[in-house]
C-alpha positions in Angstrom: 11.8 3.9 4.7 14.0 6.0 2.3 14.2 9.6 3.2 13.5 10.7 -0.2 9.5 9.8 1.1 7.9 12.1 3.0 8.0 10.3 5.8 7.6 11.3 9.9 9.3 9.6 12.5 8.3 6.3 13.3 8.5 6.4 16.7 6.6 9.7 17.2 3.6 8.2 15.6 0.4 6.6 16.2 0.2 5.9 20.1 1.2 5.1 23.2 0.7 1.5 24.2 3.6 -1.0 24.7 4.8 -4.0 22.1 3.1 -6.0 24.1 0.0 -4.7 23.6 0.0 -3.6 20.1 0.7 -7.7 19.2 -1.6 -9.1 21.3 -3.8 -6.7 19.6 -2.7 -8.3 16.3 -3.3 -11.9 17.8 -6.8 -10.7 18.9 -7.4 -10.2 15.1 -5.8 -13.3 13.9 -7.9 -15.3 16.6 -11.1 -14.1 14.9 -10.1 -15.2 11.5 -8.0 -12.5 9.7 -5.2 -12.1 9.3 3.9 16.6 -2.6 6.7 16.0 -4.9 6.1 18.6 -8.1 7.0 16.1 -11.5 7.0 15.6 -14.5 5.7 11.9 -16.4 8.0 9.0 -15.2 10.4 7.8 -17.2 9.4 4.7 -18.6 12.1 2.3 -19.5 11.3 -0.4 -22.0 12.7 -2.7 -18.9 10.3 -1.6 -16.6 7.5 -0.1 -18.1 6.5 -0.9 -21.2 4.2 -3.9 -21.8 5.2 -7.2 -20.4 8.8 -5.9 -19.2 8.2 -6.4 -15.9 9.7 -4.6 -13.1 13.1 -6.4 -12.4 15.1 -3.2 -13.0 13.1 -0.8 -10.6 14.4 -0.7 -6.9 11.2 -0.6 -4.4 12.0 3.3 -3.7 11.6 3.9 -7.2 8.5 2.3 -7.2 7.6 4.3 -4.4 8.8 7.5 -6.0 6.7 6.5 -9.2 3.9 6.2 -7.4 3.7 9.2 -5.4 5.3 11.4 -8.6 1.6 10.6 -10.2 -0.3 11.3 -7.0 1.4 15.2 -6.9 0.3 14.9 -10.7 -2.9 13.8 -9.2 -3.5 16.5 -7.0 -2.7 19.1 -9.3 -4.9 18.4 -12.5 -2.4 17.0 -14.5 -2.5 13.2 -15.1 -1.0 11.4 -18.3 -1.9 7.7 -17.3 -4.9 7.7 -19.6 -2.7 9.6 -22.3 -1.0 5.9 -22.2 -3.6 3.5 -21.6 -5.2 3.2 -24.9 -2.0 2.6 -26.8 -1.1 -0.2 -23.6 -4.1 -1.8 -24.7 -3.4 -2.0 -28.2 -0.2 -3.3 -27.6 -0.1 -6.5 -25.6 -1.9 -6.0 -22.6 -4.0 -9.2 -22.9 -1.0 -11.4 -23.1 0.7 -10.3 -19.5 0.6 -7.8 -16.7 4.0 -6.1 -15.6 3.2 -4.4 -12.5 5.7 -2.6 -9.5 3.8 -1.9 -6.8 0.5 -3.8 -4.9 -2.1 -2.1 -3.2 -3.9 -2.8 -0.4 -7.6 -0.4 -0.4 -10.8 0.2 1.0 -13.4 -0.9 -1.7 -14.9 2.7 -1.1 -15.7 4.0 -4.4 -14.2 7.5 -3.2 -10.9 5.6 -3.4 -9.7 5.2 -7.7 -6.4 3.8 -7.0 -5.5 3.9 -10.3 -6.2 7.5 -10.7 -4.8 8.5 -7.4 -1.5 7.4 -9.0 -1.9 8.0 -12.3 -0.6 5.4 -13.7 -1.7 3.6 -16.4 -2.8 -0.2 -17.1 -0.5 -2.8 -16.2 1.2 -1.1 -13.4 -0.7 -1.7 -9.9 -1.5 -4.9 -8.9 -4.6 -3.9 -6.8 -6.6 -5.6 -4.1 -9.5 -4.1 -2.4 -12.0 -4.7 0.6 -13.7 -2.8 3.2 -11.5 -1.4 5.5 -8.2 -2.5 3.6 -8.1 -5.7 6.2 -5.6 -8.2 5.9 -7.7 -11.5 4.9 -6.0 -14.7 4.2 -7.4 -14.3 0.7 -6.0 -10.6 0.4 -2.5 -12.6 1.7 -2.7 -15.1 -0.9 -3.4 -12.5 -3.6 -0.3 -10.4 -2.8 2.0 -13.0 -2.1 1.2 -13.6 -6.0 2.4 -10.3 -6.9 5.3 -10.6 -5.0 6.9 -14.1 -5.9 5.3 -14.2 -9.1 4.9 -10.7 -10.4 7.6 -9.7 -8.7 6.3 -6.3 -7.5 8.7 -3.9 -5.4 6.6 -2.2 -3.1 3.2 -3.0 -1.2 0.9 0.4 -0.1 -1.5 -0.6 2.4 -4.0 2.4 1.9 -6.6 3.6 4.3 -8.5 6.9 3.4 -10.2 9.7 5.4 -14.4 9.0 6.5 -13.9 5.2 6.2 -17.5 4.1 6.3 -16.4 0.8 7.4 -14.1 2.2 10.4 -16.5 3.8 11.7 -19.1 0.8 11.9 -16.8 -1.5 13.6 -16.0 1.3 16.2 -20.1 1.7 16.2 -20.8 -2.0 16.6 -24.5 -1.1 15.1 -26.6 -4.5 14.2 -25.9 -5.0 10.6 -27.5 -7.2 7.7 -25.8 -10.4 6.5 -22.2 -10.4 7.0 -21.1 -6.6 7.2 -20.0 -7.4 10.8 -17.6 -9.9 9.8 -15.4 -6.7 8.9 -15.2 -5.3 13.1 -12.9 -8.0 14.4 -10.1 -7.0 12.3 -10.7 -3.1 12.3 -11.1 -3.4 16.2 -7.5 -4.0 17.1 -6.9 -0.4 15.6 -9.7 1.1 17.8 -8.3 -0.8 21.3 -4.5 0.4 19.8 -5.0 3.9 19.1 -7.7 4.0 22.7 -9.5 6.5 20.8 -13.1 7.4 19.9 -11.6 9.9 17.2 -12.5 7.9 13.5 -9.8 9.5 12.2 -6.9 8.4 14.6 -8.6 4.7 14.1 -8.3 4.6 10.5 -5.0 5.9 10.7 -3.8 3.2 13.0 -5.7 0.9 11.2 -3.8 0.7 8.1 -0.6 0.9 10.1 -1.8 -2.6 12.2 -2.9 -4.0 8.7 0.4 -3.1 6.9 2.4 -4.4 9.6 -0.2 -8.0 10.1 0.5 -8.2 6.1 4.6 -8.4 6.7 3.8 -10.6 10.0 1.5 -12.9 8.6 3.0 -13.8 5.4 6.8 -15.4 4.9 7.0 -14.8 1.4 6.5 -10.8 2.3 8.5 -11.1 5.1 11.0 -12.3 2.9 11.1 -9.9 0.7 11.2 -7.3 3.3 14.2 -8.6 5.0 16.4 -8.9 2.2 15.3 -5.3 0.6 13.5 -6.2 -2.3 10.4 -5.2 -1.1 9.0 -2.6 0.7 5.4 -2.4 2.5 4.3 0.8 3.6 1.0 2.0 5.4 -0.4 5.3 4.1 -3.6 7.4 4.2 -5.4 9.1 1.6 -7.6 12.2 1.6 -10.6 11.9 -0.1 -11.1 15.5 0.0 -8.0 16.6 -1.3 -6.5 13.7 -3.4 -3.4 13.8 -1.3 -1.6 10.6 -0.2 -0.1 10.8 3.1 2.9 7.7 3.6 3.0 6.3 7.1 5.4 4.7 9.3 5.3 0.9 10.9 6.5 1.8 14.7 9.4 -0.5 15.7 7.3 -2.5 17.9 5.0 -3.6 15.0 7.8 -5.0 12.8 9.1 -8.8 13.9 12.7 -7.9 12.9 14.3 -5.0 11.2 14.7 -5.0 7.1 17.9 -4.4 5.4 
């Protein structure tokens, strides 16, 4: 990760278990079927940002910077995405989508991605389900935005009092199929060996980030040769702040560029 992201030290992080562990961990879940920066607005080149441009010319720690730019703009009562949006759509919105970065998110309704950036339509190519697991389907859906959409940055984003987190470390008997959710959220709970929810969903979306590079060769890809970047990170739902987290070394299969 670039150190222009407020990021800690990847080894200090999370927990205390081995590699060994933390994958078979990971092949536990695959077994039971899943897989405050002060700114002002970005500058928006036509390359980049402007309807249908695409985002060839953005590197994927710009992307990252954009993003988290309009999550301090978040935070402090000042967003412009909806300034934009309306004269997005009355451009040519309908006839393309020119996103940079994919996101990963609970389907909590605490959890506006597109606010919590503010950025405007067109930009985040986002994917949601309870607890932000890595489903084949979730796979397939940003393996499009990467080869075809050519986004430069993945967040994998879990958030504070994750309702779903703390069912799956509850185990309660649930209607229809809630529990289908638990087998892929547990490998964060056996991970982190804590009771805490908070440690769990924290671990959780660094085990789904790092399944997402693991599980997918057109991420993986990407990730090796530097064009992409796919970060874990946690967001506050009582403050709005966005908190980027680090994939400890014995997560990642090999080591990006």
């Amino acid at each position: 990760m670039s150190s222009s992201l407020p990021v800690p030290d990847a080894e200090a992080a999370c927990c205390k278990t081995s590699r060994r562990e933390m994958l078979g961990a990971l092949a536990a879940a695959s077994a039971a079927g899943t897989l405050s920066l002060a700114a002002a607005p970005p500058a928006m080149a036509a390359s980049s940002a402007a309807p249908g441009g695409g985002g060839e010319q953005v590197t994927p720690d710009q992307a990252l910077k954009e993003i988290m730019d309009g999550n301090a703009r978040f935070i402090a009562g000042a967003p412009t995405a909806h300034t934009r949006d309306l004269a997005i759509i009355k451009a040519r919105a309908a006839e393309g989508q020119w996103p940079i970065v994919g996101v990963l998110s609970c389907a909590d309704s605490r959890v506006p991605v597109e606010m919590v950036f503010d950025e405007p339509i067109g930009r985040l190519f986002v994917t949601r389900i309870a607890g932000n697991i890595t489903t084949p389907e979730i796979i397939a859906s940003l393996e499009y935005g990467v080869a075809v959409l050519g986004i430069k940055a993945v967040v994998v984003m879990g958030h504070s009092n994750c309702g779903a987190v703390k069912a799956a470390m509850e185990n309660p008997e649930v209607p229809g199929q809630i529990s289908a959710l638990f087998p892929a959220i547990l490998p964060a709970l056996y991970v982190s060996q804590s009771q805490d929810p908070a440690i769990v969903t924290r671990q959780n979306a660094v085990i789904q980030a790092a399944t997402l590079i693991n599980s997918s060769p057109v991420i993986e890809a990407k990730v090796q040769s530097g064009e992409l970047k796919v970060v874990p990170a946690l967001y506050d739902v009582a403050t709005g702040k966005l908190e980027v987290l680090p994939i400890p070394s014995g997560l990642r299969t090999k080591t990006a560029k």
